[in-house]
PyMOL CGO cylinders between C-alpha atoms (Angstrom):
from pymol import cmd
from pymol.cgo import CYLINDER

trace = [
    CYLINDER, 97.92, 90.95, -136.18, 100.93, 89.97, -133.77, 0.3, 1, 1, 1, 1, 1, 1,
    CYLINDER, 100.93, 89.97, -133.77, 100.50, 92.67, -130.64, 0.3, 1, 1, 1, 1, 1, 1,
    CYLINDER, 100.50, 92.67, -130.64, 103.61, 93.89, -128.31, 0.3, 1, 1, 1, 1, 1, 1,
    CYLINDER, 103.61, 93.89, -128.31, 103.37, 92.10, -124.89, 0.3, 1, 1, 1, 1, 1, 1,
    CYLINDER, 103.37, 92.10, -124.89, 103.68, 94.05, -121.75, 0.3, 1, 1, 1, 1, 1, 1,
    CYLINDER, 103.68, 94.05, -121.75, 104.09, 91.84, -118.64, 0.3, 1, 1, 1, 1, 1, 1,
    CYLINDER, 104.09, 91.84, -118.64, 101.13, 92.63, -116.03, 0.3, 1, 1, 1, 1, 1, 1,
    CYLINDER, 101.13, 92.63, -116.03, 104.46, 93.25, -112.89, 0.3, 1, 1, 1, 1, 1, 1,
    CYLINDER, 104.46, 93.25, -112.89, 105.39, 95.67, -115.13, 0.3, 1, 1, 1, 1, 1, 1,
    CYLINDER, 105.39, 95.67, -115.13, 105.34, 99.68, -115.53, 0.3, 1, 1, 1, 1, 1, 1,
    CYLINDER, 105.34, 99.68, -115.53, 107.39, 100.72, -118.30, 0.3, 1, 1, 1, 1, 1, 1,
    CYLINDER, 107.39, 100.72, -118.30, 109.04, 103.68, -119.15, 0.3, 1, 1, 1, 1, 1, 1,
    CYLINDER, 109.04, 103.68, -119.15, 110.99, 104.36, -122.05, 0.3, 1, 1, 1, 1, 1, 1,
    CYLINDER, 110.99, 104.36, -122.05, 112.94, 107.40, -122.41, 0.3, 1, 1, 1, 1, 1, 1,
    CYLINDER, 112.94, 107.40, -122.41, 113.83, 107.97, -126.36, 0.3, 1, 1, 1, 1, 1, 1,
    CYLINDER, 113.83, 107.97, -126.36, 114.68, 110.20, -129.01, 0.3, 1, 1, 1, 1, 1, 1,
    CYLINDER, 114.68, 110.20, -129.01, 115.48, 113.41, -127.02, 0.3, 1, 1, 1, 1, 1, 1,
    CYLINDER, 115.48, 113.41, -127.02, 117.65, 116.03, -129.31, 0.3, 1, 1, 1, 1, 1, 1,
    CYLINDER, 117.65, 116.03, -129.31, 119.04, 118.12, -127.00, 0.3, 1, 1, 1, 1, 1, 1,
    CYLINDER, 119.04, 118.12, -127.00, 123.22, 118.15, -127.09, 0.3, 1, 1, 1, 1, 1, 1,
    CYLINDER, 123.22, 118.15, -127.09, 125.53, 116.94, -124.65, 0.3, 1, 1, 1, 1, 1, 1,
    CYLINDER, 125.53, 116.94, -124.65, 125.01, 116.77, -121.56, 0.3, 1, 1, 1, 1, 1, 1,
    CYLINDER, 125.01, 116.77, -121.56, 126.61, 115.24, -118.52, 0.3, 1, 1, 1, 1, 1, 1,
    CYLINDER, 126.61, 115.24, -118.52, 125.06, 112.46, -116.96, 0.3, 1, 1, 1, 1, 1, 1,
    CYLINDER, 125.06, 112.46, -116.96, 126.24, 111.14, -113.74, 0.3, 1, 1, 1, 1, 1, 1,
    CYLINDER, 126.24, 111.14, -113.74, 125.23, 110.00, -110.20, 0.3, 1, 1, 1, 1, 1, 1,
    CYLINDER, 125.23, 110.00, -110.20, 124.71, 113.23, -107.96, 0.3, 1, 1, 1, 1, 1, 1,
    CYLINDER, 124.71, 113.23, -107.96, 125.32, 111.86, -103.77, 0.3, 1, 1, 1, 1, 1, 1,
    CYLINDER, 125.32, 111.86, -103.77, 122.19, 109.27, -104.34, 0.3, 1, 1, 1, 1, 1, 1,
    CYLINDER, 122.19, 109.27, -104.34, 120.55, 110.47, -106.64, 0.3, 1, 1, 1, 1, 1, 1,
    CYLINDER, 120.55, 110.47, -106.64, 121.06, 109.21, -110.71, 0.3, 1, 1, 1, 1, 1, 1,
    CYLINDER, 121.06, 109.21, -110.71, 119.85, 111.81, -113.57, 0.3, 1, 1, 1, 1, 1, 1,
    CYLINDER, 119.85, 111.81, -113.57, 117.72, 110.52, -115.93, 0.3, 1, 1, 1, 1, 1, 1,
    CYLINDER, 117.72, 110.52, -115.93, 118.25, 112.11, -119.33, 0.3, 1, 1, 1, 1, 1, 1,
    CYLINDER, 118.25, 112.11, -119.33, 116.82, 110.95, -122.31, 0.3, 1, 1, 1, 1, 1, 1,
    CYLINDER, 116.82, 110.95, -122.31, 118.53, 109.88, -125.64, 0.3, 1, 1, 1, 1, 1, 1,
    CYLINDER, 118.53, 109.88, -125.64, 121.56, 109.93, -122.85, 0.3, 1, 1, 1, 1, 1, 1,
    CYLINDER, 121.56, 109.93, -122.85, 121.83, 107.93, -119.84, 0.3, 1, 1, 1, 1, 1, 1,
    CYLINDER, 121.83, 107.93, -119.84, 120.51, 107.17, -116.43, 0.3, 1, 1, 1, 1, 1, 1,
    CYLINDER, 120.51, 107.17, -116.43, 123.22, 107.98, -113.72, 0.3, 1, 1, 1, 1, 1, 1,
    CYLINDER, 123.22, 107.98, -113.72, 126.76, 106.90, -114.70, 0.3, 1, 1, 1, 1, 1, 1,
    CYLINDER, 126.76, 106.90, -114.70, 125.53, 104.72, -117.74, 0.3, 1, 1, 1, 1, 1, 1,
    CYLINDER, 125.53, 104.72, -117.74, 125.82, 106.55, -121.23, 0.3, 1, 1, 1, 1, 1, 1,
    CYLINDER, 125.82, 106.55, -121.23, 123.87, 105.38, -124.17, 0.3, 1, 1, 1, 1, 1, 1,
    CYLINDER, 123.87, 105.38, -124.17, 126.43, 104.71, -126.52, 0.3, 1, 1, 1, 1, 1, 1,
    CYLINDER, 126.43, 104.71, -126.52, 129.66, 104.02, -124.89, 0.3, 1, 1, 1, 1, 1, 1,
    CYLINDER, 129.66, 104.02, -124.89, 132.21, 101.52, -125.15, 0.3, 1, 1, 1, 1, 1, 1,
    CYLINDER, 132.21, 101.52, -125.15, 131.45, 98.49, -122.92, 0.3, 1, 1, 1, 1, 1, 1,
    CYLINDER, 131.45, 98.49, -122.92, 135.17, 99.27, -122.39, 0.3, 1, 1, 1, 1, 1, 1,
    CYLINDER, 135.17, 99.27, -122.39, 134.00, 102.24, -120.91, 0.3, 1, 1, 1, 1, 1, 1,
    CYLINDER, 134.00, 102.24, -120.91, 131.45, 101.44, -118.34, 0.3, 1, 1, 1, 1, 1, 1,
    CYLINDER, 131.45, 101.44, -118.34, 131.76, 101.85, -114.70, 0.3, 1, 1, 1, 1, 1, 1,
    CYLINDER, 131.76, 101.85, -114.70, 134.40, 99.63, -112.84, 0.3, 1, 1, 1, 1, 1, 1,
    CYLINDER, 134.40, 99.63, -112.84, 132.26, 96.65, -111.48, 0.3, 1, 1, 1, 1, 1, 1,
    CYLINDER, 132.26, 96.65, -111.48, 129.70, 96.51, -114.25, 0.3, 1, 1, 1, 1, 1, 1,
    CYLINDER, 129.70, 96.51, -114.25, 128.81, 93.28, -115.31, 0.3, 1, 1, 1, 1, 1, 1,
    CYLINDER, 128.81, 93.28, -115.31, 127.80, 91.49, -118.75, 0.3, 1, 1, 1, 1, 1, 1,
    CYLINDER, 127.80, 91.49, -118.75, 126.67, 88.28, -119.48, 0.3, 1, 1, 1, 1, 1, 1,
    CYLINDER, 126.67, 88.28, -119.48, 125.16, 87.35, -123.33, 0.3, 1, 1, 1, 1, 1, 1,
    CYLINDER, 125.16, 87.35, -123.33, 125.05, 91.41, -123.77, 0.3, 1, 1, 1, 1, 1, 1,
    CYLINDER, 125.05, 91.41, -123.77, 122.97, 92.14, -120.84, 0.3, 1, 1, 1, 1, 1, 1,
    CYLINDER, 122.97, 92.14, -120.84, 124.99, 93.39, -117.72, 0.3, 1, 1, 1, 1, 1, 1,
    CYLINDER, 124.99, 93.39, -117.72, 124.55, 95.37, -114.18, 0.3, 1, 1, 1, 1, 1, 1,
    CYLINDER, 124.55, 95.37, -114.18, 125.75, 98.13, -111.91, 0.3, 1, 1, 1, 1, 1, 1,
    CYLINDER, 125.75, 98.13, -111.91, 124.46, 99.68, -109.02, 0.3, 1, 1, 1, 1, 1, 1,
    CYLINDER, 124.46, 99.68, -109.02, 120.71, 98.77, -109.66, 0.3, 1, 1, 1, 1, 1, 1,
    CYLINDER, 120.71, 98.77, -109.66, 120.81, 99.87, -113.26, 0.3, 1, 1, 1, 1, 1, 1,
    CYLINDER, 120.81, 99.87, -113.26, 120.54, 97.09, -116.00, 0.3, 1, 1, 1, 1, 1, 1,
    CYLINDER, 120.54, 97.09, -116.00, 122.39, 97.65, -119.85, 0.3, 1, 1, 1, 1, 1, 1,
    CYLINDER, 122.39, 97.65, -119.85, 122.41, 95.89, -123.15, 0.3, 1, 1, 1, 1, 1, 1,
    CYLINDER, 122.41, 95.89, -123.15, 125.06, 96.01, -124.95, 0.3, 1, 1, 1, 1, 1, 1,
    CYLINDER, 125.06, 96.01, -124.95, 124.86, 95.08, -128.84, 0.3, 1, 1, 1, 1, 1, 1,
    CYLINDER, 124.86, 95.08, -128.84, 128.32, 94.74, -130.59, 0.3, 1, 1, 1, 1, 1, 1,
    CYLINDER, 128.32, 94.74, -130.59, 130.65, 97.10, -128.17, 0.3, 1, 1, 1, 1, 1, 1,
    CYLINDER, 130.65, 97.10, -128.17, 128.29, 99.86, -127.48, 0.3, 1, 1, 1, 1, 1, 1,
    CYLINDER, 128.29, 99.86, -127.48, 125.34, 100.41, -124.97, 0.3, 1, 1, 1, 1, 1, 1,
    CYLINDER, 125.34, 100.41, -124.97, 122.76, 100.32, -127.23, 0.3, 1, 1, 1, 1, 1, 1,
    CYLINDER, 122.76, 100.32, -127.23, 119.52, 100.53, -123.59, 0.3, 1, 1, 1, 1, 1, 1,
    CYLINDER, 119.52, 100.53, -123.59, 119.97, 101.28, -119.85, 0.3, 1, 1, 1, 1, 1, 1,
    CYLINDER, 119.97, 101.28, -119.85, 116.91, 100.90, -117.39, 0.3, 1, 1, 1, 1, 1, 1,
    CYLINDER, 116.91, 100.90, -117.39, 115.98, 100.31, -113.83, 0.3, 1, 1, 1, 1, 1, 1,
    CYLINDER, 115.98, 100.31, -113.83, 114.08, 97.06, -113.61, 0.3, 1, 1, 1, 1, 1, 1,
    CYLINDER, 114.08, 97.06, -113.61, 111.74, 98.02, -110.73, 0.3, 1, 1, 1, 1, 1, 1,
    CYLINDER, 111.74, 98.02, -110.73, 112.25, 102.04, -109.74, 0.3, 1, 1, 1, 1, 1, 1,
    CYLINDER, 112.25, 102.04, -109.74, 110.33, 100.82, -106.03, 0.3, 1, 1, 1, 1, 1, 1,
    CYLINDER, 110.33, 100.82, -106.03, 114.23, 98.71, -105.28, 0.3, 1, 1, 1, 1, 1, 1,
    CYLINDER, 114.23, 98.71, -105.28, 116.44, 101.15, -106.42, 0.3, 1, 1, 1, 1, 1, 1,
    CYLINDER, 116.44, 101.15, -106.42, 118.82, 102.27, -103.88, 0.3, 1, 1, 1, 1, 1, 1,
    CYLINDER, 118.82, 102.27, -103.88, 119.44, 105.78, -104.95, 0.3, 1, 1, 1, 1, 1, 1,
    CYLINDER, 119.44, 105.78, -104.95, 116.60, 108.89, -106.16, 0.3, 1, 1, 1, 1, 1, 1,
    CYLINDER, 116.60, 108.89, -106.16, 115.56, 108.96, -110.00, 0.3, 1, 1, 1, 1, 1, 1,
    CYLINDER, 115.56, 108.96, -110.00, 115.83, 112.81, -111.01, 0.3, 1, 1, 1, 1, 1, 1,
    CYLINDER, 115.83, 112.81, -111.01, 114.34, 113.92, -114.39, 0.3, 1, 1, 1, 1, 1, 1,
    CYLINDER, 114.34, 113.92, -114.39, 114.40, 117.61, -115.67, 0.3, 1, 1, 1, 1, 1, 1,
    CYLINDER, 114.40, 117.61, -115.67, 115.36, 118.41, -112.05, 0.3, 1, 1, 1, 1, 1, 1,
    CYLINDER, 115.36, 118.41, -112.05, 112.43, 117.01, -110.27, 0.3, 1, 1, 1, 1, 1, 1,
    CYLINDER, 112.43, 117.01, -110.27, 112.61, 113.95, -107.85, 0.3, 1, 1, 1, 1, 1, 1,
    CYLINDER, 112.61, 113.95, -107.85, 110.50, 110.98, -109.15, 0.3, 1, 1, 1, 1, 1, 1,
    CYLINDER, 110.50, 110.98, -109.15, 108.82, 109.53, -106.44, 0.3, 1, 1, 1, 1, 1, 1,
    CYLINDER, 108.82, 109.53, -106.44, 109.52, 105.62, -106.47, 0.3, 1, 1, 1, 1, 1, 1,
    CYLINDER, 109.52, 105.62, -106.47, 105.60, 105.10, -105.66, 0.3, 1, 1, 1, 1, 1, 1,
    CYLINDER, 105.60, 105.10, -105.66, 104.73, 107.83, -107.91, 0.3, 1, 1, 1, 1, 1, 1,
    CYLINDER, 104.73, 107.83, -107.91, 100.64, 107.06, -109.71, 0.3, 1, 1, 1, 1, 1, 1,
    CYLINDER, 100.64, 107.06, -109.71, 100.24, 106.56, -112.99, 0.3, 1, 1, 1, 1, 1, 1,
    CYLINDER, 100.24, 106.56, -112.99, 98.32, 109.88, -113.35, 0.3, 1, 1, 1, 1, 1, 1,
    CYLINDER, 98.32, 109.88, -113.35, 101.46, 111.21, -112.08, 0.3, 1, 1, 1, 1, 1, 1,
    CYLINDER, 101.46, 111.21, -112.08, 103.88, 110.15, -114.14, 0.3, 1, 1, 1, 1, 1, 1,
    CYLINDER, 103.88, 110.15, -114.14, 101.77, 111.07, -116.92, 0.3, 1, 1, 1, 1, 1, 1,
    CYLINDER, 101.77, 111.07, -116.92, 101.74, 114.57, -115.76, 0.3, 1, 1, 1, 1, 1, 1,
    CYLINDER, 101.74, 114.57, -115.76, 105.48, 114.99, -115.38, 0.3, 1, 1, 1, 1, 1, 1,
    CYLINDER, 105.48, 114.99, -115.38, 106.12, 113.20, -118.44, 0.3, 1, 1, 1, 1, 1, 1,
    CYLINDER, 106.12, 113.20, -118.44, 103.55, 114.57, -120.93, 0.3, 1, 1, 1, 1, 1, 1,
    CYLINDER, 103.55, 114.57, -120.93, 101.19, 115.37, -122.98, 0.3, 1, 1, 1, 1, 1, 1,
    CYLINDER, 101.19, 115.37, -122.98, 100.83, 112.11, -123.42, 0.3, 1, 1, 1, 1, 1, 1,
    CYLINDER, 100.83, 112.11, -123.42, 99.09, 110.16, -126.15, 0.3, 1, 1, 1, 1, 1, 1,
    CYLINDER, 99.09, 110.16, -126.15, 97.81, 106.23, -125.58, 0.3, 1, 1, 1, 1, 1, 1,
    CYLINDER, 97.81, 106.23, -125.58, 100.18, 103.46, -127.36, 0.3, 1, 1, 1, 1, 1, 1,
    CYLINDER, 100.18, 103.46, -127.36, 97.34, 100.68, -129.10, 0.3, 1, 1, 1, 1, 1, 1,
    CYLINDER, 97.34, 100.68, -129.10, 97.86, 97.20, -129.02, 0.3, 1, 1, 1, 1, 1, 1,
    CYLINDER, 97.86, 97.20, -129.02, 99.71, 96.52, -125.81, 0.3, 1, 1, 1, 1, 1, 1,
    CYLINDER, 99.71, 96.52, -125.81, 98.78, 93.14, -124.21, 0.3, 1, 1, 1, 1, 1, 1,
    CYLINDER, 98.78, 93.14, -124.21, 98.88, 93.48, -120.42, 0.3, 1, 1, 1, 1, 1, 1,
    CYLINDER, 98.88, 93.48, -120.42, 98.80, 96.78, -119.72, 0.3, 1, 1, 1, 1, 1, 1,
    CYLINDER, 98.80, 96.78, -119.72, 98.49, 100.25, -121.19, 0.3, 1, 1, 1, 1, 1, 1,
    CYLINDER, 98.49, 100.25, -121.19, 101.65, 102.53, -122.82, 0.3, 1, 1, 1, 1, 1, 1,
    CYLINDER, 101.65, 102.53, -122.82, 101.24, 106.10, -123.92, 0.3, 1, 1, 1, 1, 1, 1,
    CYLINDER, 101.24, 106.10, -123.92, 103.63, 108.06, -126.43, 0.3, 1, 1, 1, 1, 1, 1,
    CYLINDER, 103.63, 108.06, -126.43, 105.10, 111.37, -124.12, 0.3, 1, 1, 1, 1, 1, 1,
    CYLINDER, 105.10, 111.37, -124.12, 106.46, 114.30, -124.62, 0.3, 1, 1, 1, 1, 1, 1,
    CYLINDER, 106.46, 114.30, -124.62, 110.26, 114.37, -125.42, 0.3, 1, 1, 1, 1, 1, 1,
    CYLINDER, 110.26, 114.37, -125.42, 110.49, 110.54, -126.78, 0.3, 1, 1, 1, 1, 1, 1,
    CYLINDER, 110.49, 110.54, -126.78, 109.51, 109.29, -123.55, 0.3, 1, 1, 1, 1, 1, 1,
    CYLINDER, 109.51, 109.29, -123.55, 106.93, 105.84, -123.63, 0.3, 1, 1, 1, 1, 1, 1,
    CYLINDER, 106.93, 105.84, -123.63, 105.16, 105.21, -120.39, 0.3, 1, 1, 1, 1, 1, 1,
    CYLINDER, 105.16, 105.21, -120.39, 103.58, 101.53, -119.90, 0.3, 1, 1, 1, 1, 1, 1,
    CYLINDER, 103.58, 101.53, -119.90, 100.74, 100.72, -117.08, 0.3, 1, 1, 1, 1, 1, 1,
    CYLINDER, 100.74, 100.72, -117.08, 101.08, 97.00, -116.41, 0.3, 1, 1, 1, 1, 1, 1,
    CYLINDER, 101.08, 97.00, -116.41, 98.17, 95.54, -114.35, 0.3, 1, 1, 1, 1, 1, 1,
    CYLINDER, 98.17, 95.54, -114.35, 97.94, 95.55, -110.95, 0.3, 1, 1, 1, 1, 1, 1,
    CYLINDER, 97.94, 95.55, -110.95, 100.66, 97.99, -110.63, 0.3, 1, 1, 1, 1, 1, 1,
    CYLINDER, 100.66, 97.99, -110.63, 103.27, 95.91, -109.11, 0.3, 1, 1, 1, 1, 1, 1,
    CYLINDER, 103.27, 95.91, -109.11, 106.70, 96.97, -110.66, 0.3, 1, 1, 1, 1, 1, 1,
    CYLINDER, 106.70, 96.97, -110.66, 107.83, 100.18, -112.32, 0.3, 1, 1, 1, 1, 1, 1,
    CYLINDER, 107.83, 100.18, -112.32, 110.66, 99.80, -114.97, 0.3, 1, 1, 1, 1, 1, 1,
    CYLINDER, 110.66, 99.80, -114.97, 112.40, 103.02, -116.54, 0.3, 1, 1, 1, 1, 1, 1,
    CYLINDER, 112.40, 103.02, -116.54, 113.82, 102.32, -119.33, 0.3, 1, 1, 1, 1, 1, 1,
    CYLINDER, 113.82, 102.32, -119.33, 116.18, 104.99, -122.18, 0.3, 1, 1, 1, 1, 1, 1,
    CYLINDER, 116.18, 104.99, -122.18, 117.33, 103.56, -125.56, 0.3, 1, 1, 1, 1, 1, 1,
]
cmd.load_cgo(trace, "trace")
């Protein structure tokens, strides 16, 4: 049986699946909203790449802007995450609440859940959340990657 692989550097954190309707999503002074099934900051899931920020850049359907990484498939935004939410320049905000760059794994658990453990990751540990959002423990703890698709 093939298992996912979860680099040890990394904690990952996909934000999925949320159902609520339309909401703006946008970069508040320096602070970017996470909202799931939506976007982090000024990245939408779903838009045009026409339609991204001025200065984002794509190569081979993988691009940047201001510390926030998107795939693109075809012409749409199909993923946006932070690579390692310790660098990022600017706050992470989630249902209103700051998330701490150096926040534990307990922690994110709590603001996240109930959450529910994800079997068969190799080099680390995931669990399913509350809302469509997946939370992954790499070893060691170095890295923490945020992640909405």
């Amino acid at each position: 049986m093939k298992r996912a692989h979860l680099p040890e550097y990394w904690l990952l954190v996909l934000l999925t699946g949320c159902q609520c309707g339309h909401r703006e999503v946008a970069t508040v002074g320096q602070e970017m909203v996470v909202v799931p099934g939506e976007g982090i900051g000024p990245i939408r899931l779903g838009v045009r790449r026409s339609d991204l920020p001025a200065g984002t850049s794509i190569v081979d359907g993988v691009g940047a802007f201001e510390g926030l990484q998107v795939s693109v498939y075809g012409d749409r935004v199909v993923e946006v995450w932070v690579e390692d939410l310790r660098s990022l320049s600017k706050d992470l905000v989630f249902r209103g609440q700051p998330v701490d760059p150096q926040i534990s794994p307990e922690d994110l658990k709590r603001l996240f859940g109930p959450c529910e453990p994800i079997p068969e990751l190799i080099g680390g540990d995931g669990y399913d959340c509350a809302g469509g959002v997946r939370l992954g423990f790499g070893l060691h703890g170095q890295g923490v990657q945020l992640r909405l698709r």
